[in-house]
NURO-562057 format. One record per residue (C-alpha): residue in one letter; chain; residue number from 1; x, z, y. Coordinates in steps of 0.1 Angstrom, whole numbers, plus 5000, padded with zeros to 4 digits. Example, Ala and Ser with C-alpha at 12.3 -4.5 7.8 and 13.67 -1.06 7.14 Angstrom:
BEGIN
<rec residu="a" chaine="A" num="1" u="5123" w="5078" v="4955"/>
<rec residu="s" chaine="A" num="2" u="5137" w="5071" v="4989"/>
***
This chain:
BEGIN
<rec residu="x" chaine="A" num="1" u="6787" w="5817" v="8997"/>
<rec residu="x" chaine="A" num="2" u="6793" w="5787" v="9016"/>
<rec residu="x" chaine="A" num="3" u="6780" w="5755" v="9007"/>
<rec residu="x" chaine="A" num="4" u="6804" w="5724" v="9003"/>
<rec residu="x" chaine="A" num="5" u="6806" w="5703" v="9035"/>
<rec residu="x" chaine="A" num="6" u="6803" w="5666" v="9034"/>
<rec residu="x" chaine="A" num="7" u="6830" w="5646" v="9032"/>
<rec residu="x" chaine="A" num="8" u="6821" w="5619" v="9057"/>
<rec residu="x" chaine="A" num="9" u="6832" w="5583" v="9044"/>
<rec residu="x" chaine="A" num="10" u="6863" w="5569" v="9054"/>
<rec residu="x" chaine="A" num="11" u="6860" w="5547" v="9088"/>
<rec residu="x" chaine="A" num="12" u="6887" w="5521" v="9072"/>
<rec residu="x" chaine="A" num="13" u="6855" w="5517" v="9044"/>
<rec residu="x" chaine="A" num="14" u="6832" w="5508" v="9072"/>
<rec residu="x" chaine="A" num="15" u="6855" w="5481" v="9086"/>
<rec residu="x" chaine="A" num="16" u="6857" w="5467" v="9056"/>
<rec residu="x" chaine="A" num="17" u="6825" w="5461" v="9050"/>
<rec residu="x" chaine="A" num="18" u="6817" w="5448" v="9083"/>
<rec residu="x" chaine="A" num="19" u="6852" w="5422" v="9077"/>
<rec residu="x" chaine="A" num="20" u="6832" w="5413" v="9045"/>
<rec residu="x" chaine="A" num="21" u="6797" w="5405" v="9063"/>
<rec residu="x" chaine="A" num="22" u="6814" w="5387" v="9091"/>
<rec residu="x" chaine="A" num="23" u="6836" w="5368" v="9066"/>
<rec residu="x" chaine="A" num="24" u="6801" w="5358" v="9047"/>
<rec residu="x" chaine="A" num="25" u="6782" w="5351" v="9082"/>
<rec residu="x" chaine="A" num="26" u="6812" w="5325" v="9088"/>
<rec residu="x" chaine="A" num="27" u="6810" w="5310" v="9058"/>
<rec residu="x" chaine="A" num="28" u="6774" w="5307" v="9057"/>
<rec residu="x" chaine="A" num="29" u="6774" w="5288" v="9097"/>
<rec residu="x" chaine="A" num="30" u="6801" w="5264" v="9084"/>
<rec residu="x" chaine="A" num="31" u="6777" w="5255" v="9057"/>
<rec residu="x" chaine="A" num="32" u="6757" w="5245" v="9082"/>
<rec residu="x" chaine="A" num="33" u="6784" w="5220" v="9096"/>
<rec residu="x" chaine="A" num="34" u="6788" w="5202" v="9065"/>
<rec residu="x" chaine="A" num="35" u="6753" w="5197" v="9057"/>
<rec residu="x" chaine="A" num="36" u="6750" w="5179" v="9095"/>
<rec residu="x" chaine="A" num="37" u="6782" w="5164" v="9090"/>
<rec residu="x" chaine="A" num="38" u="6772" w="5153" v="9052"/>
<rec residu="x" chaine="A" num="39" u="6739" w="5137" v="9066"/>
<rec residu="x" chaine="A" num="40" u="6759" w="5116" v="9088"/>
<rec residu="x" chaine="A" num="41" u="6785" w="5108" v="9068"/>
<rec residu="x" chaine="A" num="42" u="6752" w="5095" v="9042"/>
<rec residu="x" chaine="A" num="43" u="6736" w="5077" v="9070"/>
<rec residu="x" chaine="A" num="44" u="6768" w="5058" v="9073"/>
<rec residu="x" chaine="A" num="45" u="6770" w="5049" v="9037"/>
<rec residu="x" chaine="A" num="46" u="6735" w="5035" v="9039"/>
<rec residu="x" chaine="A" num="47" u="6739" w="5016" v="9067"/>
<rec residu="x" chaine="A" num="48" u="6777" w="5003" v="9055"/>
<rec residu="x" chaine="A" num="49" u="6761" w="4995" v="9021"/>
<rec residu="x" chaine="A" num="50" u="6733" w="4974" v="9048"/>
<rec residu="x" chaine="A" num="51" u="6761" w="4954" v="9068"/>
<rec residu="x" chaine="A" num="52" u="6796" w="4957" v="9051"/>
<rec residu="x" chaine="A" num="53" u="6803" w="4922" v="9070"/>
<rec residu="x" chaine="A" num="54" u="6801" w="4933" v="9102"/>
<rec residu="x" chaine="A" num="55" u="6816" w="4974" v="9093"/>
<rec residu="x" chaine="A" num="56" u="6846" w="4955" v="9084"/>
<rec residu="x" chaine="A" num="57" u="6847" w="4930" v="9111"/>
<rec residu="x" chaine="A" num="58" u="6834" w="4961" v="9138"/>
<rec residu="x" chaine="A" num="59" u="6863" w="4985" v="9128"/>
<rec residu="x" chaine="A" num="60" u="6886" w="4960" v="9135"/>
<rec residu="x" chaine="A" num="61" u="6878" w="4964" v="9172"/>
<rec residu="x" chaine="A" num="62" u="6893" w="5004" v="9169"/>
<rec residu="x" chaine="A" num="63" u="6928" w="5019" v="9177"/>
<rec residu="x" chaine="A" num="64" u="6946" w="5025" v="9141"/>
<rec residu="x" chaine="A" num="65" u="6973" w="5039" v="9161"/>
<rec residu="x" chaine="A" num="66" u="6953" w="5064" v="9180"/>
<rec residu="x" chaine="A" num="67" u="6932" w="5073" v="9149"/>
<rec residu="x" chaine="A" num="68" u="6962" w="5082" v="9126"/>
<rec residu="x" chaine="A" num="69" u="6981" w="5102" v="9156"/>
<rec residu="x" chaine="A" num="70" u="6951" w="5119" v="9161"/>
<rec residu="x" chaine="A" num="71" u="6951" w="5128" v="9118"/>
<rec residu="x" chaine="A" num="72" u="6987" w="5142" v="9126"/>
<rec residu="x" chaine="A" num="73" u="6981" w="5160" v="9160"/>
<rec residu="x" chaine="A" num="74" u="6949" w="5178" v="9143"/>
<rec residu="x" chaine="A" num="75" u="6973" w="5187" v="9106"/>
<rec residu="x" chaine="A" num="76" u="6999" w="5200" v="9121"/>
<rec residu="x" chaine="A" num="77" u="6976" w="5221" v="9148"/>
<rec residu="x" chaine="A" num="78" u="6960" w="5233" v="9110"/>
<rec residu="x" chaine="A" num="79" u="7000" w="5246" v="9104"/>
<rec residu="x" chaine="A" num="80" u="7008" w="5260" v="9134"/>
<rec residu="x" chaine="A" num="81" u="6972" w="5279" v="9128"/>
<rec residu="x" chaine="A" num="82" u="6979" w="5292" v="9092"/>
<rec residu="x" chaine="A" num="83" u="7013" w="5305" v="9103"/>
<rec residu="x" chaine="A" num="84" u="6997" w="5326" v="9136"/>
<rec residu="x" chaine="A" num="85" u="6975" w="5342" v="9108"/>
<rec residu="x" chaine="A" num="86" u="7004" w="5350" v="9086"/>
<rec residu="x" chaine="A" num="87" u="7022" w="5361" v="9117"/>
<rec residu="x" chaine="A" num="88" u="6997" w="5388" v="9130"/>
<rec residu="x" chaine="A" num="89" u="6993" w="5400" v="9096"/>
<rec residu="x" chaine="A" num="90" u="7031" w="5408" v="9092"/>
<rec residu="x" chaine="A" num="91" u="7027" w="5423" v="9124"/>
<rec residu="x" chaine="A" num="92" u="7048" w="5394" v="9150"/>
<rec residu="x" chaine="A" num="93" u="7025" w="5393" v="9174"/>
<rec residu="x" chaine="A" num="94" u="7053" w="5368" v="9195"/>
<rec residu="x" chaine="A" num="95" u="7050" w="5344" v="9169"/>
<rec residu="x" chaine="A" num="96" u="7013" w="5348" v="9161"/>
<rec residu="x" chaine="A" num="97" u="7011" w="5340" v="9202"/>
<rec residu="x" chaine="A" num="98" u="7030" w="5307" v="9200"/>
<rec residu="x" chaine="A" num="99" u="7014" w="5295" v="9171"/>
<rec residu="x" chaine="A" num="100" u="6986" w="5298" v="9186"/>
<rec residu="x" chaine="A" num="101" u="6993" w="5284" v="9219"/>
<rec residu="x" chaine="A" num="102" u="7004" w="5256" v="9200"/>
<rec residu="x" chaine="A" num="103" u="6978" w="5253" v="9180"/>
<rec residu="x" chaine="A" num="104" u="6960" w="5251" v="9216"/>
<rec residu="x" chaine="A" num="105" u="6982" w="5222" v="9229"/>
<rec residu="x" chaine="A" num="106" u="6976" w="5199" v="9199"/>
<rec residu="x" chaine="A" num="107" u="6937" w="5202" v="9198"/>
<rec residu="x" chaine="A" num="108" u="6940" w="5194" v="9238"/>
<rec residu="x" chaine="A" num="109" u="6964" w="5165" v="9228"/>
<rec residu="x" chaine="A" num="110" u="6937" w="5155" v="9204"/>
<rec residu="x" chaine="A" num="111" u="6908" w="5152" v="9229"/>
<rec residu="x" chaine="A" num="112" u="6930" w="5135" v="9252"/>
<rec residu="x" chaine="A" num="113" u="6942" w="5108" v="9230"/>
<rec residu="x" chaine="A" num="114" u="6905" w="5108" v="9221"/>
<rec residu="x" chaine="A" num="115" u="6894" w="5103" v="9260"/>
<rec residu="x" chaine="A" num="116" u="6921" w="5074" v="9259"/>
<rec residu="x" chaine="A" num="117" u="6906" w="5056" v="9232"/>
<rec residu="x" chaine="A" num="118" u="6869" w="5058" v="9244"/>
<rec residu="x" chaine="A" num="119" u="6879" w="5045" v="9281"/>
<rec residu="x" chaine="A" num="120" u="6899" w="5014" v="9264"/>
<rec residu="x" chaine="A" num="121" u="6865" w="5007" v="9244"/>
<rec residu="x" chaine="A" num="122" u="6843" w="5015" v="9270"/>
<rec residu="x" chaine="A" num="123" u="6863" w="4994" v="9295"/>
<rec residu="x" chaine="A" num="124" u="6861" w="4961" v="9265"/>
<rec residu="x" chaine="A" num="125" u="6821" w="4970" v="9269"/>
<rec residu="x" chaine="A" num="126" u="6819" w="4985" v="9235"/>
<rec residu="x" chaine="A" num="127" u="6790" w="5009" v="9239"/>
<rec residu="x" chaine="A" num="128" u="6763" w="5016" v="9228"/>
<rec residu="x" chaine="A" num="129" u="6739" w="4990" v="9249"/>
<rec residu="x" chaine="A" num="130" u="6761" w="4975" v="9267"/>
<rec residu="x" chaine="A" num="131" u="6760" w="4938" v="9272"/>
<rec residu="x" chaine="A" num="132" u="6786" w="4929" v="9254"/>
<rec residu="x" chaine="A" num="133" u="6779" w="4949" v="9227"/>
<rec residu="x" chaine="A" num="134" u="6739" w="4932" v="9227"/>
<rec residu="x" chaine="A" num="135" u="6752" w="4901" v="9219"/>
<rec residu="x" chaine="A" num="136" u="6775" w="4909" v="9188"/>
<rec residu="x" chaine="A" num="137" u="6754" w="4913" v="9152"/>
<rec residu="x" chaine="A" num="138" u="6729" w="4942" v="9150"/>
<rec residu="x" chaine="A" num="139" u="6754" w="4957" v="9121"/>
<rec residu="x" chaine="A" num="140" u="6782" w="4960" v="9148"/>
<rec residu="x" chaine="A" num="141" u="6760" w="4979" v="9173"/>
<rec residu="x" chaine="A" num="142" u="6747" w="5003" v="9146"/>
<rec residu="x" chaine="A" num="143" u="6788" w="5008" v="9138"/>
<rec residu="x" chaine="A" num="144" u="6797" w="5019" v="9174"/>
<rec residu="x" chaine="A" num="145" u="6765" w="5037" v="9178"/>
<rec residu="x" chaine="A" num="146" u="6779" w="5055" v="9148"/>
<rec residu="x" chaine="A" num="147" u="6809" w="5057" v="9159"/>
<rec residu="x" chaine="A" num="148" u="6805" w="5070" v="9192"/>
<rec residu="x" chaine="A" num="149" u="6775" w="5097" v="9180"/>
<rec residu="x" chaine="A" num="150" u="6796" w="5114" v="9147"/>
<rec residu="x" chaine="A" num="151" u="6833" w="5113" v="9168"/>
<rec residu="x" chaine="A" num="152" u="6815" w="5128" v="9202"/>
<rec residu="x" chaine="A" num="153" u="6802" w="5153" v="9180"/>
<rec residu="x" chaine="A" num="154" u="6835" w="5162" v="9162"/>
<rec residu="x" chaine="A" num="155" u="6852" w="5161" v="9197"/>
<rec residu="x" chaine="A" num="156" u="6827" w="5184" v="9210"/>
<rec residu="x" chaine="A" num="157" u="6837" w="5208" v="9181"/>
<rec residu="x" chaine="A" num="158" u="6873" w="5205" v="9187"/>
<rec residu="x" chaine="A" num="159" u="6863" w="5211" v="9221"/>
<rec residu="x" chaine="A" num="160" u="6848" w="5249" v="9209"/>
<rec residu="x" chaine="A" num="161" u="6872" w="5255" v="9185"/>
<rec residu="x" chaine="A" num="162" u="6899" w="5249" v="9216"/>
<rec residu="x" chaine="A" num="163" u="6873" w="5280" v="9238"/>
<rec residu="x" chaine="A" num="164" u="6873" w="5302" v="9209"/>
<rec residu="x" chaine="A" num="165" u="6911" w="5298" v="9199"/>
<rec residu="x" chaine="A" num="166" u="6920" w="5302" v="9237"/>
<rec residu="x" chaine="A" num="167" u="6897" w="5338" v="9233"/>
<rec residu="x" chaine="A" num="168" u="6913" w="5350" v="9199"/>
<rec residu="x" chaine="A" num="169" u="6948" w="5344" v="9223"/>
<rec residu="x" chaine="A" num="170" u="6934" w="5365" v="9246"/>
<rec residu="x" chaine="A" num="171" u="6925" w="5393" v="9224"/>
<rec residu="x" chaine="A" num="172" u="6959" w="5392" v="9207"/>
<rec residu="x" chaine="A" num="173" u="6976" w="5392" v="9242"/>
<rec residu="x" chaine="A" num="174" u="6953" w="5423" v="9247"/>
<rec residu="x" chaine="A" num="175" u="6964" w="5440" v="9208"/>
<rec residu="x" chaine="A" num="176" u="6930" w="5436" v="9205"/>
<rec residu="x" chaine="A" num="177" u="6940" w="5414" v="9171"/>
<rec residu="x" chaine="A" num="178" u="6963" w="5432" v="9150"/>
<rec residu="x" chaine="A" num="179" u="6983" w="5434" v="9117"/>
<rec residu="x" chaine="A" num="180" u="6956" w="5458" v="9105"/>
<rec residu="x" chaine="A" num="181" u="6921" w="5442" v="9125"/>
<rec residu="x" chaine="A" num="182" u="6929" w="5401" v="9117"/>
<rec residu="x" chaine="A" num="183" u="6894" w="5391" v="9103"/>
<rec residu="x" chaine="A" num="184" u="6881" w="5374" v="9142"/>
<rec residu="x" chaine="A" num="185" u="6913" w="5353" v="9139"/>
<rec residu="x" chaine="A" num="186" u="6908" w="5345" v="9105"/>
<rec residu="x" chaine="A" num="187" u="6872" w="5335" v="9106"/>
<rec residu="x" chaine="A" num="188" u="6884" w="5310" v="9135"/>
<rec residu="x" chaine="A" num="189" u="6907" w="5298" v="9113"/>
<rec residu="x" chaine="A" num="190" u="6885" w="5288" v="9092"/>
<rec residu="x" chaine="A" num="191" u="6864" w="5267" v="9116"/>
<rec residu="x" chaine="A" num="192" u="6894" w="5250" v="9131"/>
<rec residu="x" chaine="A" num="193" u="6904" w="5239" v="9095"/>
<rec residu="x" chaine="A" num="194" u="6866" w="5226" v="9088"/>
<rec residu="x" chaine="A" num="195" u="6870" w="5205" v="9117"/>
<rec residu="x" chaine="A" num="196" u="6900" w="5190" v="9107"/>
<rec residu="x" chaine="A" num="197" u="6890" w="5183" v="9074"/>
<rec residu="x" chaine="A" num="198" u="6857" w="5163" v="9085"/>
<rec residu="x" chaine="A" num="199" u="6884" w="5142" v="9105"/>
<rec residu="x" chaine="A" num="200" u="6902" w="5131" v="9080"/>
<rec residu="x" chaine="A" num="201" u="6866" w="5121" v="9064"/>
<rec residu="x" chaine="A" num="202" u="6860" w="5102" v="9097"/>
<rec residu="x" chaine="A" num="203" u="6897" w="5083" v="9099"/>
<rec residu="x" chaine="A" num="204" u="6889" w="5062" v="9069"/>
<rec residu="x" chaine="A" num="205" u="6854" w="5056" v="9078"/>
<rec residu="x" chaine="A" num="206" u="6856" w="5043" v="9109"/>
<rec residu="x" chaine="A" num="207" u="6899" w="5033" v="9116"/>
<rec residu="x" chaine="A" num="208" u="6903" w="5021" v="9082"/>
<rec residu="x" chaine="A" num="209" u="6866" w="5003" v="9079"/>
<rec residu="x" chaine="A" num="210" u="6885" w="4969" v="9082"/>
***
């Protein structure tokens, strides 16, 4: 008499589970961003709370305009994201590719709007060290050495988040990303979103300051 054979487990089980672990992994590394972020964000309170005078007279000096389009270049690119995910997971992979390309075009537009604004402050000899910049209240040059340290950083991120979107484009020009096999597209979701959320910490902080 025969004994039973094994049922070997299901492969769609083992996907899961590894879609569960990298889901957590995520999760886990963009804890990491907000505690960096969220010591930044506490040095600034402590040195606003230092020298609100000269904060509010510092901020003054920044492009509103350039600040707030930036807000809405970086929400909508957060939209066009969500409904690429949605997309895939009905299975409209043309859709899911446009979304995403123009999720693409708006975190470029971002970091050029970005270049734009440094050059106008760097050109007015805002910078860290500068001369001009020497001669101003020691509360101002701790506000643009802020300023330029926790927005390079967040344009450095949008500046990954634009390398690994253009790969998740890649892979679902390739079918590579599908309807059923979403989770790499999600989990870069997820970090596109966290970086537009700690700008819209940074808009008031610095754009609004005055």
């Amino acid at each position: 008499m025969s004994s039973p054979t094994a049922v070997p487990p299901l492969a769609h089980e083992g996907a899961h589970k590894d879609y569960e672990g990298a889901k957590l992994g995520m999760w886990l590394f963009l804890f990491t961003e907000i505690l960096l972020f969220g010591g930044l964000f506490i040095l600034y309170s402590a040195y606003r709370a230092r020298y609100p005078l000269e904060f509010h007279e510092a901020g003054r000096h920044l492009n509103v305009f350039i600040g707030v389009a930036n807000t809405v270049l970086l929400l909508t690119s957060s939209l066009t994201l969500a409904v690429s995910i949605t997309a895939i997971r009905k299975g409209d992979r043309k859709l899911c590719v446009r979304c995403l390309s123009g999720t693409l075009i708006l975190g470029a537009g971002f970091l050029v709007n970005k270049y734009i604004e440094w050059s106008g402050e760097i050109g007015r000899g805002l910078y860290p060290n500068s001369p001009v910049l020497l001669k101003r209240p020691q509360g101002d040059q701790i506000f643009f050495g802020l300023y330029y340290s926790m927005t390079g950083l967040h344009g450095l991120h949008v500046l990954a988040g634009i390398v690994l979107l253009s790969i998740m484009l890649a892979l679902v020009g390739r079918r590579k990303i599908t309807g059923s096999d979403f989770n790499k597209l999600e989990n870069a979701g997820l970090y596109w979103h966290l970086v537009d959320v700690i700008w819209i910490f940074l808009l008031p902080l610095f754009y609004l300051a005055a």
